[in-house]
ROMAR-366260 format. One record per residue (C-alpha): residue number from 1; residue in one letter; x, y, z. Coordinates in Angstrom, 1 decimal, always signed. Layout:
N
ATOM,NUM,A,X,Y,Z
...
//
This chain:
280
ATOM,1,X,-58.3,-13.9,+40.3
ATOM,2,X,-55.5,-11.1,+39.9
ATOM,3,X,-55.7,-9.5,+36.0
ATOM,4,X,-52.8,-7.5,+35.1
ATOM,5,X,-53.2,-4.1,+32.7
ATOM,6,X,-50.5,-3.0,+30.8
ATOM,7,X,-49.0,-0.1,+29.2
ATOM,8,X,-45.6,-0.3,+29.8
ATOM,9,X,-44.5,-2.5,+27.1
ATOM,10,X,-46.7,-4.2,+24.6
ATOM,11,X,-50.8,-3.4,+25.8
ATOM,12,X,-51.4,-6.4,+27.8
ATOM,13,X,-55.2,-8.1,+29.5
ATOM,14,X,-53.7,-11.0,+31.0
ATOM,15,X,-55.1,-13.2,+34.2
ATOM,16,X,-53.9,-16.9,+34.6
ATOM,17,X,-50.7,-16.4,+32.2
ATOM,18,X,-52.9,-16.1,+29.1
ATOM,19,X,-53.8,-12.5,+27.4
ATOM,20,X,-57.6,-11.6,+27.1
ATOM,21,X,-57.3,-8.5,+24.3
ATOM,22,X,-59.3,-7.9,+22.3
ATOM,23,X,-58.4,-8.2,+18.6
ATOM,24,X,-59.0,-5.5,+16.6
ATOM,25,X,-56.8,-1.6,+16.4
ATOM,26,X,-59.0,+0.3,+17.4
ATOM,27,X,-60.5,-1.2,+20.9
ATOM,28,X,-57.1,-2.1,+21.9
ATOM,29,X,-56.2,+1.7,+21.2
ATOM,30,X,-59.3,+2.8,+23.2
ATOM,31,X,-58.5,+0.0,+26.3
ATOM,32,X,-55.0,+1.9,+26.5
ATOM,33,X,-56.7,+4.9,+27.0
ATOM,34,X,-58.6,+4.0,+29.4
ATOM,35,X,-55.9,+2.1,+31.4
ATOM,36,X,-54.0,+5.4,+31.1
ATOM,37,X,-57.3,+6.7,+33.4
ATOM,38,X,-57.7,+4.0,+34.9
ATOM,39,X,-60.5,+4.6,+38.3
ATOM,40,X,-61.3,+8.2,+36.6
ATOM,41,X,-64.0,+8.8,+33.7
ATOM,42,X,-62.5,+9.5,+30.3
ATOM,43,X,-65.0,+11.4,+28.3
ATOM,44,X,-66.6,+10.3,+25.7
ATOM,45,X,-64.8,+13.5,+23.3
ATOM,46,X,-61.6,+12.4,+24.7
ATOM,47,X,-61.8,+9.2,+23.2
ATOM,48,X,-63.3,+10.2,+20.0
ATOM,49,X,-60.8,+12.9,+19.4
ATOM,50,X,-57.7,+9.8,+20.6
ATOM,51,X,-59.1,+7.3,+18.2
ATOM,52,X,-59.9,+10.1,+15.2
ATOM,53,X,-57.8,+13.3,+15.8
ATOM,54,X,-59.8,+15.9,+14.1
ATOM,55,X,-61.7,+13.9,+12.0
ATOM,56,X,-64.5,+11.4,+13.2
ATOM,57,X,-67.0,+10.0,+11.5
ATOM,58,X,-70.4,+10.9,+11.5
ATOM,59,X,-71.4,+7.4,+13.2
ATOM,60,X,-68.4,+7.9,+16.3
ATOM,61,X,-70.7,+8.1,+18.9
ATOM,62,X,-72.1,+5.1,+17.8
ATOM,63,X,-68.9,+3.1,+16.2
ATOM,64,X,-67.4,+4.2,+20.0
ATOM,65,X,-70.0,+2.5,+21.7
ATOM,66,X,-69.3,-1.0,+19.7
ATOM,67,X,-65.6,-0.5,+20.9
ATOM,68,X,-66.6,-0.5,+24.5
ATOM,69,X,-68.6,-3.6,+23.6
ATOM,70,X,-65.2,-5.2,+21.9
ATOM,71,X,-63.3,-4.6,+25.4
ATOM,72,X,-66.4,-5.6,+27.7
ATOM,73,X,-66.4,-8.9,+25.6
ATOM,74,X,-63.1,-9.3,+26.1
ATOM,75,X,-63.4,-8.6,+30.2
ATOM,76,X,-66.4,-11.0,+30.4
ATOM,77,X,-63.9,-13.8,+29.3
ATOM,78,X,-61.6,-13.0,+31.9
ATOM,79,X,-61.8,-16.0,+34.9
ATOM,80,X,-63.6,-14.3,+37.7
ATOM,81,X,-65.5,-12.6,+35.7
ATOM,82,X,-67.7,-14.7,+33.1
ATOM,83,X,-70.4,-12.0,+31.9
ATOM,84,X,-71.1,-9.1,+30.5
ATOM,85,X,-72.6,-7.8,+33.3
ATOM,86,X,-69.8,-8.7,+35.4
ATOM,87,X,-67.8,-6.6,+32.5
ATOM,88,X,-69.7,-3.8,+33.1
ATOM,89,X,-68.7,-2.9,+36.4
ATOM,90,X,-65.3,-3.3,+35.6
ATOM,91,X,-65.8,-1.0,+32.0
ATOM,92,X,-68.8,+1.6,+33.6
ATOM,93,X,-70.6,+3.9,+31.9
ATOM,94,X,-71.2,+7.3,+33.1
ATOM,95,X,-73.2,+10.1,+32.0
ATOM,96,X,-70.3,+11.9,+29.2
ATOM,97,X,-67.9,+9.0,+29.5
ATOM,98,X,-66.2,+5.8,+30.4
ATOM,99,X,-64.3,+4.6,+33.9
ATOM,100,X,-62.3,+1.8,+34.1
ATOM,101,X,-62.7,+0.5,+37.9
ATOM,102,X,-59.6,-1.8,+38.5
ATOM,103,X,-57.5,-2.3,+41.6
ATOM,104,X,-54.6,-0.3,+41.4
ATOM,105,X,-51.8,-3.1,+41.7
ATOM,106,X,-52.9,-4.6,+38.7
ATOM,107,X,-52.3,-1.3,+36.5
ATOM,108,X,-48.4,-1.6,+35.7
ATOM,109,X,-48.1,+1.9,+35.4
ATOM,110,X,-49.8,+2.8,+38.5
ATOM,111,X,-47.2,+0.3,+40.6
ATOM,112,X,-44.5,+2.4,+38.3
ATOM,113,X,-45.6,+5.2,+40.0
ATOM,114,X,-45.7,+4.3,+43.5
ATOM,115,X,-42.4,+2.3,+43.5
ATOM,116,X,-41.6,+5.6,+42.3
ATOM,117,X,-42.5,+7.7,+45.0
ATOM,118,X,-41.5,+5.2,+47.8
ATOM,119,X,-37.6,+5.4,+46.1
ATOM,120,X,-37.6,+9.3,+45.7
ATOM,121,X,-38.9,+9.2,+50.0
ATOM,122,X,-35.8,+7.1,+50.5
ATOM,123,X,-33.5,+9.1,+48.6
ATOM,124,X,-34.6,+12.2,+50.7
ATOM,125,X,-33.7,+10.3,+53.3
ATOM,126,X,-30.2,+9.4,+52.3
ATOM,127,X,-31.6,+6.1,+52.0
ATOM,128,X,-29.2,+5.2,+49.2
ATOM,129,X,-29.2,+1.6,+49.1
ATOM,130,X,-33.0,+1.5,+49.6
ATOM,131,X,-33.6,+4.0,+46.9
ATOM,132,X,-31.8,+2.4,+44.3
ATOM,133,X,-33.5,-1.1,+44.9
ATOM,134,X,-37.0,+0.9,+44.7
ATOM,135,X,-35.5,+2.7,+41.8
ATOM,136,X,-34.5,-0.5,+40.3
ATOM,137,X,-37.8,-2.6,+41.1
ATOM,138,X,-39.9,+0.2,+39.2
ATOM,139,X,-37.6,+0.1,+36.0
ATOM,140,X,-38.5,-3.9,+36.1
ATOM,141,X,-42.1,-2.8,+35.8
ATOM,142,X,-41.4,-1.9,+32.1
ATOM,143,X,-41.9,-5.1,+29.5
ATOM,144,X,-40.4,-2.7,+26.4
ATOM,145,X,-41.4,+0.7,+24.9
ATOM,146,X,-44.7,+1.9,+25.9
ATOM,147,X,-47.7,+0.5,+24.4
ATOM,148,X,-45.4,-0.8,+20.9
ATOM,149,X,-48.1,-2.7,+19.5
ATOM,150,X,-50.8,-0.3,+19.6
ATOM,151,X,-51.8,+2.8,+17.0
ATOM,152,X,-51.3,+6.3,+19.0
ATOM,153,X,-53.5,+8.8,+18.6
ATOM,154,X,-52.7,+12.5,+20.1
ATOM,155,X,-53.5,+11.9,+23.8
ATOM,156,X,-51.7,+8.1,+23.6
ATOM,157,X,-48.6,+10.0,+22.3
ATOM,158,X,-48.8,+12.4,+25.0
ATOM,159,X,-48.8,+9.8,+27.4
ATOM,160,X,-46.4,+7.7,+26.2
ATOM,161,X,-43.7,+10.5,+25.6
ATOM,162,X,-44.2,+11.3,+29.2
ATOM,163,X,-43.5,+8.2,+30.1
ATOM,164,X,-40.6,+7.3,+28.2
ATOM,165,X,-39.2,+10.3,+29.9
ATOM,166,X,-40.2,+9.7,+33.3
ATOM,167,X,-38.6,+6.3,+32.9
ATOM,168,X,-35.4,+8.0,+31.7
ATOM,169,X,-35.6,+10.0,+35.1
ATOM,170,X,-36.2,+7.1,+37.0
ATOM,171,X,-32.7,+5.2,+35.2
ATOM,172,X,-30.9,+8.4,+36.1
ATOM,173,X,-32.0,+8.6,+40.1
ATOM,174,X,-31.1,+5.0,+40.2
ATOM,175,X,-27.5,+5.3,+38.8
ATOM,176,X,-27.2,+8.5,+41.0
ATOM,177,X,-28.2,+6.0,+44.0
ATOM,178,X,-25.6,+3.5,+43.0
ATOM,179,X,-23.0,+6.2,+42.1
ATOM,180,X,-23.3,+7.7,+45.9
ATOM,181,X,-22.8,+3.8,+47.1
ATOM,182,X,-19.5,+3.2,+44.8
ATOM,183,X,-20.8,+1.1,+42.2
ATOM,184,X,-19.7,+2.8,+39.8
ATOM,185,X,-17.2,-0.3,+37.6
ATOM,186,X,-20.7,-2.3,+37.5
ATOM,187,X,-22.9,+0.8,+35.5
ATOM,188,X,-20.2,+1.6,+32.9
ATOM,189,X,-21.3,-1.0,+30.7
ATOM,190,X,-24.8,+0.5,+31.0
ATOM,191,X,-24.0,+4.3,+31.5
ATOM,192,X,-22.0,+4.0,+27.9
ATOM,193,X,-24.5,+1.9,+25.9
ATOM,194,X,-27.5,+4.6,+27.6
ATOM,195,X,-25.1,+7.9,+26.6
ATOM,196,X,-25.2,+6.0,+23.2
ATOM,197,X,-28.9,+5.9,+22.8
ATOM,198,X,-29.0,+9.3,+24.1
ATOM,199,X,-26.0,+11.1,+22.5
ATOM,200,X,-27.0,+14.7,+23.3
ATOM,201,X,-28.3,+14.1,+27.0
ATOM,202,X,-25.8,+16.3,+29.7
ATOM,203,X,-26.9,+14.2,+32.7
ATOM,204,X,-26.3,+10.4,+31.3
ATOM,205,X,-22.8,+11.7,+29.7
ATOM,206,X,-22.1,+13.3,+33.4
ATOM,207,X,-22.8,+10.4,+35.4
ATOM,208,X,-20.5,+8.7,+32.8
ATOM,209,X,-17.8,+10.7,+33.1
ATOM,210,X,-18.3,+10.1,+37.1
ATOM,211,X,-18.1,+6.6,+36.3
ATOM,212,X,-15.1,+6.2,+34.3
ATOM,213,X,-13.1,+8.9,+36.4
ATOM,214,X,-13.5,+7.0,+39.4
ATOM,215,X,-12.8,+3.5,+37.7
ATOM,216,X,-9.4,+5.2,+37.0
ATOM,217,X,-10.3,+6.2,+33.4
ATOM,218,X,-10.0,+10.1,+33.7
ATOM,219,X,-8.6,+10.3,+29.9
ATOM,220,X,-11.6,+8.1,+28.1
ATOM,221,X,-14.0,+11.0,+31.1
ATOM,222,X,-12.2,+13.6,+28.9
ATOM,223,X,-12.9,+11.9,+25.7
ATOM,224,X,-16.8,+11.7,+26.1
ATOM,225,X,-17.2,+15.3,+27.3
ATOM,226,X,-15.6,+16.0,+23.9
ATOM,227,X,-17.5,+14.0,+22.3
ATOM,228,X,-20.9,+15.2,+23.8
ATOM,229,X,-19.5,+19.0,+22.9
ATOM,230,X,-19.2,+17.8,+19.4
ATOM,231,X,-23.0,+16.6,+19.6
ATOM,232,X,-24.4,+19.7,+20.8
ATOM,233,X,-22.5,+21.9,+18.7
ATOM,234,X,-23.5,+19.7,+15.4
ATOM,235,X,-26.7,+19.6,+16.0
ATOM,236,X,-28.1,+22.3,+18.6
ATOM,237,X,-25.6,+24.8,+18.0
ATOM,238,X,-24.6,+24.9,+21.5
ATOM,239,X,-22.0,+24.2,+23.9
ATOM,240,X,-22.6,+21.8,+27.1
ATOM,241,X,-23.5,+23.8,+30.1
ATOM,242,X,-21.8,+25.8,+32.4
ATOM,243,X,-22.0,+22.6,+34.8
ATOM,244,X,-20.3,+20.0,+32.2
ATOM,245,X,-18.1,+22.2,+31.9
ATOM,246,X,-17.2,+22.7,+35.6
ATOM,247,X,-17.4,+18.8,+35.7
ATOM,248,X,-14.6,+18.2,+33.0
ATOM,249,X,-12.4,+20.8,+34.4
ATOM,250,X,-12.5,+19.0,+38.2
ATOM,251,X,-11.6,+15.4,+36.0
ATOM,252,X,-8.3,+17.4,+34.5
ATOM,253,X,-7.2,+18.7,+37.6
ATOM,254,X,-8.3,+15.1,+39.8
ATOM,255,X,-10.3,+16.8,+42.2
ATOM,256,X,-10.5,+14.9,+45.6
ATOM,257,X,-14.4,+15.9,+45.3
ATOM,258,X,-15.6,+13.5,+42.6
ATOM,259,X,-14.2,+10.6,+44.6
ATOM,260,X,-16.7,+8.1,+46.2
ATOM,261,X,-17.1,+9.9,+49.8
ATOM,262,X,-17.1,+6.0,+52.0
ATOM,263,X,-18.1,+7.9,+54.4
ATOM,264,X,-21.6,+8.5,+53.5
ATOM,265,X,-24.0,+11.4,+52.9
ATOM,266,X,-23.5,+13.4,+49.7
ATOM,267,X,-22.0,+12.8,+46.5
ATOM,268,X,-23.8,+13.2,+43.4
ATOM,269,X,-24.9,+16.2,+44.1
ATOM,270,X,-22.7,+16.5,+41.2
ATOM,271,X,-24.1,+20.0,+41.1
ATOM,272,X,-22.6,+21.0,+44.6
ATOM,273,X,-19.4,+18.5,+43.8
ATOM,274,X,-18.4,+20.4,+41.1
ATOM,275,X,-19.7,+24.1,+42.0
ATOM,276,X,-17.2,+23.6,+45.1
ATOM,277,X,-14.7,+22.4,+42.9
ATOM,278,X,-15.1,+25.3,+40.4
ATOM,279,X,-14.8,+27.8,+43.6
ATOM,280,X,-11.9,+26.2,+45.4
//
């Protein structure tokens, strides 16, 4: 029977369409944690320290051992497995710590990754249609913001800020992908509503500007380079970079280089677009 782990969204333990988690903060905190590391020991410290920061009680060791319990309780219920003892090789203890042994396909975050990898090998290959289906298949991993629904301690926060920011990366190769291919009237919905979220972010408010250039919208390219200079200067006390900069002087002048290039290999390499712009 296939389980399904989850981090990438609200915490999930589901198998049959029906969610096995346990109830209670603090072992659904710890079972993120350990889905996080999932096939590699997480200490015992490293838990105690995620689930109390600084300040554990004099009973952690213990209380932490009654949280594993929680989770193994929880696995034992799980069709295909049906015992504790079953649970236990799934949730393992080791000599400082705790492994969660799971197949890697039914870790969301570890198909995330490799859907990942396989995209960035296509795109490295000039595979531009294959990379932004990969691209696009990993994003549609994600259920929501990571782990919502759970209490994050300092090494959950560390882990889900990564993530949120690998995911943002992800979004960005994928509209790079479909920029290259010419698809660029069906992503200004999305490129405008994402530079919206992220009003101080030079790559999403690029990619725009690509986008509405090419849709025949050079003036409304203009206005959100303005509008992203305002940003920065407001709140960062900076101008965009010296590549924005290039970018919204090759829109004023219509430079043949940010056109869609049918005939194939390179566009956005909007870094060598618009540095060849800037020198010709």
């Amino acid at each position: 029977m296939s389980m399904e782990f989850g981090v990438l969204g609200p915490l999930s333990l589901d198998a049959a369409g029906r969610s096995y988690l346990p109830s209670a903060p603090k072992p659904k905190q710890l079972l993120a944690l350990l889905i996080l590391n999932a096939n590699r020991v997480t200490s015992a410290a490293a838990c105690i320290e995620e689930l109390w920061h600084s300040d554990p009680p004099a009973t952690a060791g213990s209380t932490l051992q009654t949280y594993v319990l929680h989770i193994r309780k929880a696995l034992s219920a799980l069709p295909g497995v049906g015992s504790l003892a079953a649970a236990r090789q799934i949730l393992k203890t080791h000599d400082y710590g705790y492994e969660l042994e799971v197949c890697p396909d039914d870790v969301d975050v570890v198909r995330f990754g490799l859907l990942v990898r396989e995209g960035q090998r296509a795109q490295d290959r000039g595979q531009d249609h294959r990379a932004a289906e990969l691209f696009g298949q990993a994003l549609e991993v994600w259920r929501g913001d990571v782990l919502v629904d759970v209490q994050l301690g300092p090494s959950l926060e560390v882990h889900a800020r990564g993530l949120e920011e690998a995911r943002l990366g992800v979004w960005e190769r994928r509209v790079e992908a479909e920029l290259r291919l010419g698809r660029h009237h069906r992503l200004l919905s999305e490129l405008a509503s994402t530079a919206a979220r992220y009003p101080a972010h030079e790559n999403v408010h690029a990619q725009l500007m690509v986008a509405l250039y090419r849709s025949g919208r050079s003036t409304d390219a203009l206005t959100v380079f303005q509008r992203l200079r305002s940003v920065l200067r407001r709140e960062l006390g900076l101008d965009p970079s010296v590549r924005l900069q290039r970018l919204y002087e090759a829109v004023l002048r219509a430079d043949p280089l940010l056109d869609v290039h049918r005939g194939g290999s390179d566009l956005l390499s909007l870094d060598l677009a618009v540095e060849a712009a800037r020198s010709a």
